[in-house]
N, C-alpha and C positions, 0 to 999 in steps of 0.2 A: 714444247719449249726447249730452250738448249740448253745444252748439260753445261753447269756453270761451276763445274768441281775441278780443282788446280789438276794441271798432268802433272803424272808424276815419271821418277828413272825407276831403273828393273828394279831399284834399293829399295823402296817405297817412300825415297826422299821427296819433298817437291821439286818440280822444277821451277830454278832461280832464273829466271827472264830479265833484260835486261830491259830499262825503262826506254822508252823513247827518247831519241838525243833532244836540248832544247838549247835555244841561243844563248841563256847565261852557262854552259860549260865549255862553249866554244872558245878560243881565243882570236880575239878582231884579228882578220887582215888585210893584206893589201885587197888581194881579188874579193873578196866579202864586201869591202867599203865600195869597189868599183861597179861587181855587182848591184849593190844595192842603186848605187848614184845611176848607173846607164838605168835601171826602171822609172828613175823618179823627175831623170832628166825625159824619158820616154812620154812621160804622163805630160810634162812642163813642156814640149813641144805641140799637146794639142793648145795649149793657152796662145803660144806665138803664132802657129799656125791661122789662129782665130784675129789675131791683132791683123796677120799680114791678108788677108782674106778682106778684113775691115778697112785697112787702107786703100787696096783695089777697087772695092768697092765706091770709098771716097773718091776715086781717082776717076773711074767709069762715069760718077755721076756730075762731077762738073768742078766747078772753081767754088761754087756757096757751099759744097761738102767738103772738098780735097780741104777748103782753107782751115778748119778747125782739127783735123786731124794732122794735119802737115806743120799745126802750131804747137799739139802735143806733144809729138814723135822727136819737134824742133826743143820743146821743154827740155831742163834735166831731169826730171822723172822720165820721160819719154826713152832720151837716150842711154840714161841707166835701165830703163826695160831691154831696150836695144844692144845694148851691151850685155847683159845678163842672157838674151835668148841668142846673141850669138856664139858668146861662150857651151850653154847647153846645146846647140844645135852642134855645135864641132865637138864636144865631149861625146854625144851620144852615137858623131861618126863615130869617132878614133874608138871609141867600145865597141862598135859593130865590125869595124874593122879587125878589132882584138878577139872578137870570137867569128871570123871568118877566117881568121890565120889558125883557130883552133878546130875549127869544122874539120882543116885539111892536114890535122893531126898533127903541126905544128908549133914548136914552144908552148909546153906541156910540161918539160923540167922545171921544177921548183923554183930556180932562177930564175928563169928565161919568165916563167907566168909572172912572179911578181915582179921583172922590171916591165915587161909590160903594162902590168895594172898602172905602176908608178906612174910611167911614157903617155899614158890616158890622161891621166889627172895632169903633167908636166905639160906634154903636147898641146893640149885643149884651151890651157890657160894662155902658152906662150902664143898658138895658133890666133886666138881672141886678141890678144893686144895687138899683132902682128897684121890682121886684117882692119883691125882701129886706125892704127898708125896708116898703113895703105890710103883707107876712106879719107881719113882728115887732110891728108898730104896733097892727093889727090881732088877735092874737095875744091 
């Protein structure tokens, strides 16, 4: 069995270990929130991924399938779906993007990372209206 007796210093003090860090001593921040969101946007793009799969699928098989999904997608629930997964599709670029400018050991100062993280969360949203406004215009 293992020896389960504190170590001690040459003093015969114990030794004081420090505990594990855990997320209530941390303090929120930018790259934390961003982090977190690029995983959970990661996870929310197999959902879109499944809808746009579904629609090809409708579309493969004819006009008696395309026409029920093509009336959802035309719903607004549909197009708040559509809007929602275009927004997490482009956040979850501009994050991959932000840690591939990182890979190459670039913007890594304290500034420079959290205007980035900012530029993610900024970008994504302005990116999302910006391709809205395109489609409807164009439309």
């Amino acid at each position: 069995m293992a020896d389960t007796a504190r170590p001690t210093n040459p003093a015969g003090r114990p030794v004081v270990r420090p505990l594990s860090p855990h997320l209530q001593i941390y303090r929120w921040t930018w790259t934390m929130a961003m982090s977190v969101a690029h995983r959970i946007t990661g996870v929310a793009l197999y959902g879109g991924t499944a809808l746009l799969a579904l629609w090809l699928v409708a579309l493969a098989a004819g006009p008696g399938a395309y026409g029920p999904v093509a009336w959802f997608f035309g719903s607004i629930l549909g197009r708040l779906i559509l809007f929602v997964y275009t927004w997490i599709l482009l956040h979850h670029m501009l994050g991959g993007i932000r840690h591939l400018v990182w890979d190459f050991g670039h913007g890594m100062e304290p500034g420079t990372r959290i205007a980035m993280a900012r530029f993610t969360l900024i970008g994504s949203v302005a990116l999302t209206v910006l391709v809205w406004i395109v489609a409807l215009v164009a439309r």
